[in-house]
C-alpha positions in Angstrom: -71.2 24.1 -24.7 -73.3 22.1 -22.1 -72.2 23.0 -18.5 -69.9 20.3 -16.6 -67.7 19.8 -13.8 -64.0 18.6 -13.8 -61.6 17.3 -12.0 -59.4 19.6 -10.6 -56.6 18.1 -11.5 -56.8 20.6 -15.0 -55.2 23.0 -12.5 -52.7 20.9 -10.5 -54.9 20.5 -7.7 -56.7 17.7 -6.0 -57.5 18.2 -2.2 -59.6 15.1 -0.1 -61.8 16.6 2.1 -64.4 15.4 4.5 -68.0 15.4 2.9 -68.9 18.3 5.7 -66.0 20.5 5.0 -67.1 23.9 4.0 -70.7 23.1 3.2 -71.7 26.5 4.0 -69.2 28.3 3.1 -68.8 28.9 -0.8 -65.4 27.8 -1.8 -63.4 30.7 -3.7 -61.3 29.3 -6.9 -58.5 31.7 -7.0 -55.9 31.4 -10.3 -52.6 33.6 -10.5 -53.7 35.4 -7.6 -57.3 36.7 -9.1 -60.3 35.5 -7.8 -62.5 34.0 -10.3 -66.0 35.2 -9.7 -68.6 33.1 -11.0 -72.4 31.8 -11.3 -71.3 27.9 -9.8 -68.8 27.9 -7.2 -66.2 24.8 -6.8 -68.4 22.1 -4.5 -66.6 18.8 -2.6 -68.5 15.5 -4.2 -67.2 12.4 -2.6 -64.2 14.1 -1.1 -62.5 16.0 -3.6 -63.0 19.6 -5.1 -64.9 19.6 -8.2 -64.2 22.8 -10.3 -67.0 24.0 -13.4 -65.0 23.6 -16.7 -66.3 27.3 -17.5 -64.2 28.8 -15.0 -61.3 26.9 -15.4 -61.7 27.8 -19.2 -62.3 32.1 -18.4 -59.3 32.2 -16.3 -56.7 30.0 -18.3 -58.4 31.1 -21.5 -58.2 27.6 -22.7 -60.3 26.0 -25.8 -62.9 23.5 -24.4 -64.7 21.3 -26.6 -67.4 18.9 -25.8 -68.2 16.3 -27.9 -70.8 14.5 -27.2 -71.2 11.7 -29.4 -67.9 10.0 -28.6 -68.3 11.8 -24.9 -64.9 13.7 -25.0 -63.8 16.7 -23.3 -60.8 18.5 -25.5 -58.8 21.1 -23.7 -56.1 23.1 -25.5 -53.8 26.4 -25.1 -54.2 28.3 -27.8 -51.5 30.0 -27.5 -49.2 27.4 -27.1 -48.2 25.2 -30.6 -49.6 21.9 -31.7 -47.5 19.1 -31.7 -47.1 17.9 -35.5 -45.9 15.2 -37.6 -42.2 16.5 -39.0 -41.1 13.4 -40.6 -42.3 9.5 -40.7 -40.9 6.3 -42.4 -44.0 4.3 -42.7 -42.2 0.6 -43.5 -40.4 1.0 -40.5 -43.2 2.5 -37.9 -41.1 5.5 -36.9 -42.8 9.2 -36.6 -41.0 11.8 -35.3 -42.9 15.0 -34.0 -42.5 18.2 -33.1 -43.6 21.6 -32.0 -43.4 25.3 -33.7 -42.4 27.8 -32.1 -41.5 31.4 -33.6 -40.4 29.5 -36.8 -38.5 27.1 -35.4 -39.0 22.9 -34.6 -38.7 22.3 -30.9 -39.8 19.8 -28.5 -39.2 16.6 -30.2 -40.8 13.3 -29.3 -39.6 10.0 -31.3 -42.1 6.8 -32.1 -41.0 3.8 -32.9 -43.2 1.3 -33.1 -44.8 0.8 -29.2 -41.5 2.8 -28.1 -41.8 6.7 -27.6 -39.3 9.1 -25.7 -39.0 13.2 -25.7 -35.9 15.1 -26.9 -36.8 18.8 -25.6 -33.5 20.1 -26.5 -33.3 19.2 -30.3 -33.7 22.1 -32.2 -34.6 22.4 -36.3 -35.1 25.7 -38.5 -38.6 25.4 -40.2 -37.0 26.5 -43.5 -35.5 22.7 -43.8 -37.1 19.4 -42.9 -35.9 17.1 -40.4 -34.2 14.1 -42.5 -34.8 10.3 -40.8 -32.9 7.0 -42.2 -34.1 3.3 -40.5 -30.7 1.2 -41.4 -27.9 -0.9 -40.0 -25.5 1.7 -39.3 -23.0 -0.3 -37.0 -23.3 -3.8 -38.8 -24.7 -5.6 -35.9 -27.7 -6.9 -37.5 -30.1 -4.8 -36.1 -31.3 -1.2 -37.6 -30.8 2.1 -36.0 -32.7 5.7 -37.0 -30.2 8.7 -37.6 -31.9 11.7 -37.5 -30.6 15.1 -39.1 -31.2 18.3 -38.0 -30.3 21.6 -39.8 -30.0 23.8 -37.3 -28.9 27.1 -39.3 -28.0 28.0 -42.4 -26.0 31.0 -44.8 -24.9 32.3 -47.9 -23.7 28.5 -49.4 -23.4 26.7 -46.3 -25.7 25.4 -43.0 -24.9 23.6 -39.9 -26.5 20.5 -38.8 -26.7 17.6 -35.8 -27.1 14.3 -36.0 -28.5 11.8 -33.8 -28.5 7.8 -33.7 -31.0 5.7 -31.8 -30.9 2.7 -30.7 -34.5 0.3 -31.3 -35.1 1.3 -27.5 -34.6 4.9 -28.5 -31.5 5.0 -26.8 -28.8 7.7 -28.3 -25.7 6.5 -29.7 -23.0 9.3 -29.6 -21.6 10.8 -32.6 -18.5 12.3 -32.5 -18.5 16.1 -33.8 -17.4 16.6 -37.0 -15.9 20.1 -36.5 -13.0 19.2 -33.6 -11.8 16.7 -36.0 -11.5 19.1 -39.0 -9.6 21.0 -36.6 -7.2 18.1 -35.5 -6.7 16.6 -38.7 -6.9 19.7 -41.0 -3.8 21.7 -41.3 -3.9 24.6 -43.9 -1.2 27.3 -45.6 -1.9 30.5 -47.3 1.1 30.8 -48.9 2.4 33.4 -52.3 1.9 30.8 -54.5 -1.6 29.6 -53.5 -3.2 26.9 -50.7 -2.1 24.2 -49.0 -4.0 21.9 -47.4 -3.0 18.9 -44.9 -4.5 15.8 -43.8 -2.1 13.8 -42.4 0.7 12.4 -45.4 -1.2 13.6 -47.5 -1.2 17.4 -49.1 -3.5 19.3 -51.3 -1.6 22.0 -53.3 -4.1 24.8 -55.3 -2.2 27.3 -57.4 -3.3 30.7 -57.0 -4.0 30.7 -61.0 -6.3 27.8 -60.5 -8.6 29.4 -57.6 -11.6 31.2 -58.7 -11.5 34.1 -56.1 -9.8 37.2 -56.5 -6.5 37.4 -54.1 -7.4 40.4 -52.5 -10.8 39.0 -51.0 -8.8 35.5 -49.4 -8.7 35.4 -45.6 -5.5 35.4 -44.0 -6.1 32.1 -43.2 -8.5 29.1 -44.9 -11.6 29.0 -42.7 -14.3 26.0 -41.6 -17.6 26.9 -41.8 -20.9 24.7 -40.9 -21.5 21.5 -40.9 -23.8 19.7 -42.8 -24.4 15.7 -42.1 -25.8 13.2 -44.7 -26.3 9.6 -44.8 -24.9 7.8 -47.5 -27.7 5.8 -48.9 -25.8 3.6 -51.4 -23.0 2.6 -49.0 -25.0 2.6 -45.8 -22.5 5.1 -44.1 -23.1 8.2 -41.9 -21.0 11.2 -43.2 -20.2 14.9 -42.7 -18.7 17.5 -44.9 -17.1 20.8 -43.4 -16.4 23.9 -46.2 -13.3 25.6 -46.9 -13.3 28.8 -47.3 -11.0 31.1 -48.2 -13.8 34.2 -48.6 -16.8 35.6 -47.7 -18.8 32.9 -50.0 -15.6 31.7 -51.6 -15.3 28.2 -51.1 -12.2 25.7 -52.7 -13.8 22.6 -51.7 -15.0 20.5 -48.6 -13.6 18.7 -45.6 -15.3 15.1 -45.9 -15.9 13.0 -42.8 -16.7 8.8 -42.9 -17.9 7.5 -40.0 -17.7 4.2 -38.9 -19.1 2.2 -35.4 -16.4 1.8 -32.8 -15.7 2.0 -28.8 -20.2 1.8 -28.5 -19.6 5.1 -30.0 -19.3 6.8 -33.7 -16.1 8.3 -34.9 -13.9 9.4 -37.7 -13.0 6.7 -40.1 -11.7 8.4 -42.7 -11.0 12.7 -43.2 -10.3 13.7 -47.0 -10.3 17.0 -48.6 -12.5 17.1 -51.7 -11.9 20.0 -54.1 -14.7 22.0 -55.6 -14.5 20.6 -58.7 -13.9 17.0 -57.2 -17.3 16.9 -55.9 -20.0 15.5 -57.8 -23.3 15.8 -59.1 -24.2 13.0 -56.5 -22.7 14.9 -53.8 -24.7 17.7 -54.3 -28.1 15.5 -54.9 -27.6 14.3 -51.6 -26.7 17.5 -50.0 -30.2 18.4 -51.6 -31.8 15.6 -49.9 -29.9 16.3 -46.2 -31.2 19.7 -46.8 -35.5 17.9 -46.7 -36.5 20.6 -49.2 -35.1 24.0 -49.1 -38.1 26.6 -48.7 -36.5 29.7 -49.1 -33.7 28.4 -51.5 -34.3 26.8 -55.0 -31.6 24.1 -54.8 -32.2 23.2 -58.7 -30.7 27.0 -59.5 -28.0 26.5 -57.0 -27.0 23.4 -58.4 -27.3 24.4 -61.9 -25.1 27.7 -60.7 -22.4 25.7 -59.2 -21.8 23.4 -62.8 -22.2 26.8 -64.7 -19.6 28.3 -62.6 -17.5 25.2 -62.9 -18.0 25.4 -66.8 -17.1 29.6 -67.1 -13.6 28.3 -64.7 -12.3 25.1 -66.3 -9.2 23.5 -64.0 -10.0 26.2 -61.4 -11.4 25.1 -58.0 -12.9 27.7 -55.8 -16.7 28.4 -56.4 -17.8 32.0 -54.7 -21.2 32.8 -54.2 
């Protein structure tokens, strides 16, 4: 490490003094209220305070690295995380990074093409990867990048966000999948079984055709986690919301099309899939949303689900 000077600007400071100030009296460089003691003190060349890198590195215990045949000075935190590459489509020049911290993606920041802008506040567990689609969502001719975020996850179920931008990286709202469950959903537990609502139309499951034992049902059919996914084939955002009528016992899912209206997204159509209603396809996709399970091996969970279906035939809940 050769010995340098920097600008003081490293440590939020950058004073313009005369050339006379203080030439005979050392100037102290004091950092959280400790004096640094060292061999060069700070000096004022051409009217601003020049600081040795050495000391600004032994009080901030930063990494300094010189290189000298491309003459660049690198400074980093150690302890703070290195921003990374989470996901990137290539063809359309989009990379979207992020920071790690205590197992967790924070700090976004979006590129696309010359176009960058932070999102501080997104949030992703590390267990899943961030999923990114480049298509024309709204039919307008011009594409727009929906990002998914999983932003927890349990026993059969996660919960997700979703995020559309504009080619100026401007967000698009999406309306919430969950307060329209809730408005459109309306659900029985009754002596005979489930019933449930969505608007004219009603889903009724006999108690001899649900796979969960009656003593373990809720007093009440639950809605548990979200989980977005973009419908590659039809070129439609969706959401599905669980049904659950036990810890782990679900009858089927709550499935959400959007569709572009009022500059914002919204609820296009609300149907109730039951367990056995939902396909293969459904759950391949699901598999995709999730960018990779790391602590879940979604070819056994899959595999579980048919050979559950198989062991139940005509009966709809599935119970992990």
């Amino acid at each position: 490490m050769r010995k340098g000077w920097i600008f003081t600007c490293l440590i939020g400071l950058l004073v313009t003094l005369s050339s006379t100030a203080f030439a005979e009296t050392p100037i102290k460089l004091i950092v959280n209220g400790e004096e640094v003691r060292q061999d060069l003190h700070p000096q004022i060349i051409s009217g601003m305070i020049m600081v040795p890198i050495e000391s600004i590195n032994a009080a901030l215990n930063l990494e300094v690295e010189w290189d000298q045949q491309n003459h660049t000075l690198s400074i980093a935190n150690p302890g703070e995380p290195r921003e990374q590459v989470v996901a990137s489509l290539p063809e359309a020049d989009v990379t979207l990074y992020a920071k790690k911290y205590k197992g967790d993606y924070e700090q976004f920041k979006v590129q696309m093409k010359d176009c960058v802008r932070s999102f501080p506040y997104w949030h992703n567990e590390s267990n899943f990867l961030p999923q990114i689609y480049f298509s024309d969502l709204n039919g307008d001719g011009r594409k727009e990048l929906t990002v998914i975020l999983t932003t927890g996850h349990g026993t059969g179920v996660y919960d997700s966000e979703v995020h559309v931008l504009t080619e100026d990286l401007s967000e698009v709202y999406v309306e919430d999948a969950m307060p329209i469950v809730l408005k459109n959903v309306k659900t029985q537990i009754l002596p005979t079984g489930v019933e449930i609502s969505i608007g004219d139309k009603q889903t009724m499951i006999a108690q001899e055709n649900i796979a969960i034992e009656r003593e373990k049902w809720y007093t009440e059919v639950g809605f548990t986690g979200v989980r977005y996914f973009f419908d590659t084939e039809n070129q439609q955002l969706k959401a599905a919301v669980p049904a659950t009528l036990s810890i782990g016992g679900f009858l089927g899912e709550v499935q959400i099309t959007y569709t572009f209206k009022d500059k914002m997204y919204q609820a296009q159509k609300v149907e109730f899939l039951l367990s056995e209603e939902i396909t293969e396809d459904d759950l391949e996709i699901s598999k995709s949303a999730a960018g990779g399970w790391t602590d879940v091996n979604a070819e056994e969970l899959i595999e579980e689900i048919y050979k559950k279906r198989e062991n139940n035939p005509g009966r709809v809940g599935v119970e992990w």
